[in-house]
VMD Tcl script that draws the C-alpha trace (Angstrom):
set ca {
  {14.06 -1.13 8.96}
  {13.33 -3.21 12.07}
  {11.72 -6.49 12.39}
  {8.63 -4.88 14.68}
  {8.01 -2.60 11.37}
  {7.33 -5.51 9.41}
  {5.45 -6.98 11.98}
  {2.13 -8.37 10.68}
  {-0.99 -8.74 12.36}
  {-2.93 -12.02 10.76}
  {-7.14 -10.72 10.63}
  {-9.98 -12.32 10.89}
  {-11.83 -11.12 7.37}
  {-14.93 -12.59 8.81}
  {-15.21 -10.32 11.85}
  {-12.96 -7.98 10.04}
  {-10.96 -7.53 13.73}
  {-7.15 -7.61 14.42}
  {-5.81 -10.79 15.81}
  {-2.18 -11.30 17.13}
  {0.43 -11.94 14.75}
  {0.99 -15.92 14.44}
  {3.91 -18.18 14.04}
  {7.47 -17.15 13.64}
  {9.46 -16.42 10.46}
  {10.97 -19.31 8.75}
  {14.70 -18.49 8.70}
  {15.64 -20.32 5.51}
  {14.11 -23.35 5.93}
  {11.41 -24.69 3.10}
  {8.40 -23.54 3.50}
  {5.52 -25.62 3.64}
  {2.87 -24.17 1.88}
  {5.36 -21.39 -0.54}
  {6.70 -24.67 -1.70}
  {3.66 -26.13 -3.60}
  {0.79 -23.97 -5.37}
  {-2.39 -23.35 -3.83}
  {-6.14 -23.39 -5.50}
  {-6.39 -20.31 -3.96}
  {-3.18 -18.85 -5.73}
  {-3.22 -15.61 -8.05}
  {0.04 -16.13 -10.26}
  {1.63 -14.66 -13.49}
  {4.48 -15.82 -15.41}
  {4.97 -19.73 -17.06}
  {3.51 -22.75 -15.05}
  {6.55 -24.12 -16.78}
  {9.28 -21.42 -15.04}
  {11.69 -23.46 -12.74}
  {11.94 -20.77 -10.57}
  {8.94 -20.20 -8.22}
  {9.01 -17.28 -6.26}
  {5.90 -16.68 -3.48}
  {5.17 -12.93 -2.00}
  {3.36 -12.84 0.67}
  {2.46 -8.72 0.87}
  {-0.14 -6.84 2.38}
  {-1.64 -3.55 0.42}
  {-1.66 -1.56 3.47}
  {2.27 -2.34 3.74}
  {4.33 0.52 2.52}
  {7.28 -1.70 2.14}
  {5.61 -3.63 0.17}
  {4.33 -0.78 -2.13}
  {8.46 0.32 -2.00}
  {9.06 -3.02 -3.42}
  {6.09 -2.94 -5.56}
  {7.18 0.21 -7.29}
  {11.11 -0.20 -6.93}
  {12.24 -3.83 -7.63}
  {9.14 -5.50 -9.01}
  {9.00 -4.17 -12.29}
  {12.29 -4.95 -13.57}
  {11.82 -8.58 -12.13}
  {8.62 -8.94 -14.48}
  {10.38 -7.61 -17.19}
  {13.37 -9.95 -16.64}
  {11.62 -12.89 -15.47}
  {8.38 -12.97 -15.27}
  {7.74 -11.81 -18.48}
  {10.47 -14.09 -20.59}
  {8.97 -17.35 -18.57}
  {11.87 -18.04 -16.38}
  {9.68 -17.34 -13.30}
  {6.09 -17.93 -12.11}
  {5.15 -15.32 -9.47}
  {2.74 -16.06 -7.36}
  {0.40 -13.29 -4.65}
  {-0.54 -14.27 -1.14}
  {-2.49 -12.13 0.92}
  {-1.89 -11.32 4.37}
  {-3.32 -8.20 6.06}
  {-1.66 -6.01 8.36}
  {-2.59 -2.67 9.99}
  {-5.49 -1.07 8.97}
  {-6.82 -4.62 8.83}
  {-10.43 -3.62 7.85}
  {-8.35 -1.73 5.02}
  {-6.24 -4.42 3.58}
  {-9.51 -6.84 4.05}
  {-11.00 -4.44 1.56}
  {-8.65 -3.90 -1.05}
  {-7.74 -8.22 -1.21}
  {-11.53 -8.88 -1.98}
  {-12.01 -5.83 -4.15}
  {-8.80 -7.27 -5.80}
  {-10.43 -10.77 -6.32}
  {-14.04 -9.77 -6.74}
  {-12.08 -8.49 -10.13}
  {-10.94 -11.54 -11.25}
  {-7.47 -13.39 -11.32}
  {-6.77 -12.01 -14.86}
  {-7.09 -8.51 -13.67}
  {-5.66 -9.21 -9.96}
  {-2.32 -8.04 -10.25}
  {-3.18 -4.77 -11.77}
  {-5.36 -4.11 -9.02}
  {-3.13 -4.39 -6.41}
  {-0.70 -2.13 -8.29}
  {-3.26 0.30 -8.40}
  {-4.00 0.29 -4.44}
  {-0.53 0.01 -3.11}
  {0.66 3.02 -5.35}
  {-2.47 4.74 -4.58}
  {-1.37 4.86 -0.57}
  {0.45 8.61 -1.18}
  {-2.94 9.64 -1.41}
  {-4.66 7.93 1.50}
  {-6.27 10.14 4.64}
  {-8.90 9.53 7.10}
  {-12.25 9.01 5.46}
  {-10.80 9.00 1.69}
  {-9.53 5.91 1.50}
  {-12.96 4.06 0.57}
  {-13.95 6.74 -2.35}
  {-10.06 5.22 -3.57}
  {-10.87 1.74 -3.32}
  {-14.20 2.53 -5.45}
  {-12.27 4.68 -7.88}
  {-9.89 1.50 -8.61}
  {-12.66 -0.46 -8.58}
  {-14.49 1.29 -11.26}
  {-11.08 1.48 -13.75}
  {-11.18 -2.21 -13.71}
  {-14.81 -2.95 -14.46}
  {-16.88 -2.74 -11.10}
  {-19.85 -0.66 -10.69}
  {-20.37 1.11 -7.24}
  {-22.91 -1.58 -6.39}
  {-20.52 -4.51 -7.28}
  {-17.79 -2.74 -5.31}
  {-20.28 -2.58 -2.30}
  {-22.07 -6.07 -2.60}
  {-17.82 -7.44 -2.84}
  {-16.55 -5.74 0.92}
  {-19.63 -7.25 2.48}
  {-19.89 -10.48 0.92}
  {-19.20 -13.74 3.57}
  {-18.22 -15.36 0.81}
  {-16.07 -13.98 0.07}
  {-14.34 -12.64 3.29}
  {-14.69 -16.75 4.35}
  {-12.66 -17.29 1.14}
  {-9.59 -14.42 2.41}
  {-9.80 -15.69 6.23}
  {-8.84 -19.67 4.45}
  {-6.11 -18.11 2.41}
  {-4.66 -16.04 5.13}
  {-3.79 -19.48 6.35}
  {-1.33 -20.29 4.35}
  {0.58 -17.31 5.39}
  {0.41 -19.21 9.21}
  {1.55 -22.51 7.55}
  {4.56 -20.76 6.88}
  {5.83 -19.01 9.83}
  {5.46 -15.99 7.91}
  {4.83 -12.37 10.52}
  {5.54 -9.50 8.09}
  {5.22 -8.32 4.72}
  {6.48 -8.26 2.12}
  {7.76 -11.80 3.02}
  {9.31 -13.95 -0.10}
  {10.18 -17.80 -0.86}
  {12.01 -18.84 -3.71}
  {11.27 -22.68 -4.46}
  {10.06 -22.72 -1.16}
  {13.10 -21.23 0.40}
  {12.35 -17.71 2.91}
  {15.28 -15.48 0.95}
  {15.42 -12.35 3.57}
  {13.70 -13.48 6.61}
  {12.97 -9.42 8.27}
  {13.85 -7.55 5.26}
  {13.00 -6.00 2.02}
  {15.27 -7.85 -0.69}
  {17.13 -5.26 -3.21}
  {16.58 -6.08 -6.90}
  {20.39 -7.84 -6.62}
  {19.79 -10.17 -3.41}
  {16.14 -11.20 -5.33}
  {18.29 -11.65 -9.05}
  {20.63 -13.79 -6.87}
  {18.18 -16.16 -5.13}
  {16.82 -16.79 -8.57}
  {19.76 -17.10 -9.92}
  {20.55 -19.66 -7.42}
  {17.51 -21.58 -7.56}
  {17.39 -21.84 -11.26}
  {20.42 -23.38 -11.01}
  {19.78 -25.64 -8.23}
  {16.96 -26.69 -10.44}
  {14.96 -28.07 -7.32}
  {11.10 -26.54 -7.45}
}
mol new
graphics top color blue
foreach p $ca { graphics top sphere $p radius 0.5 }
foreach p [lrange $ca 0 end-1] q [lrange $ca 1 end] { graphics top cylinder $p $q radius 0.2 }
display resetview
């Protein structure tokens, strides 16, 4: 996988329009804003973990639904799940933008308990996705976690709520980061340009757990 692959295009949610990528991958340096939480931050695992690892994906990314499916789980099961790490989800949106715009606010319109599930759902729901039946999808999702059609609607066209997505997409500018899935372990960019294997993600906790620096 090249680096253009990866490439992602930061969006305006307000105008729901593709802007130019911004910034430049941070190539191991500490992040600024992976290497403190956010209000704005969806995150699972113990507050307590000292290993904090930020992923910055995009549910239009098919990399990131490859990690999503492939690695993830047996991280959460591992980690996430026995408290050693706190996890946390920001949002960055890359091609369809209007697409990825969609699924982040149906995804918080939700609720932060109920999040992480949905953005399972949508990235392992992109095997199904064609022109014109990706929004009948979205509402399907939507409905398994509690929406009604008229929530689902009154949530993609909400300025609110896309005002909310274009602050958070911010962070994602803070820190250099151009393409998804992009990850920081205690503020540290692990694989600056590529998809971490479950071993290369084991060993930056590893590392950082022992480094004990959060």
């Amino acid at each position: 996988m090249t680096a253009p692959s990866r490439r992602a295009a930061v969006v305006s949610a307000l105008a729901l329009a593709l802007a130019p990528g911004l910034g430049s991958t941070v190539g191991g340096g500490q992040a600024l804003a992976a290497a403190e939480p956010a209000p704005s931050d969806i995150t699972i695992g113990s507050p307590k973990a000292k290993v904090h690892v930020v992923e910055y994906l995009s549910v239009t990314c098919p990399h990131c639904a490859h990690f999503n499916e492939e690695v993830f789980p047996a991280l959460k099961a591992k980690y996430i799940d026995t408290g050693k790490v706190r996890w946390t989800f920001r949002e960055m949106l890359t091609a369809p933008g209007q697409v990825a715009a969609a699924g982040f606010l149906m995804a918080r319109c939700a609720g932060p308990s109920k999040y992480p599930k949905v953005v399972d759902d949508i990235l392992r729901s992109q095997p199904r996705w064609k022109a014109g039946s990706i929004k009948p999808i979205f509402l399907e999702i939507a409905q398994a976690h509690g929406m009604t059609e008229a929530q689902f609607e009154a949530c993609l066209t909400d300025e609110k709520g896309q005002q909310a997505l274009q602050d958070r997409l911010q962070l994602a500018v803070k820190d250099g980061v151009t393409g998804t899935p992009t990850f920081f372990v205690n503020g540290q960019n692990i694989a600056p340009n590529s998809v971490p294997t479950l071993e290369q993600m084991e060993a930056a906790i590893a590392a950082a757990a022992k480094d004990g620096r959060r």
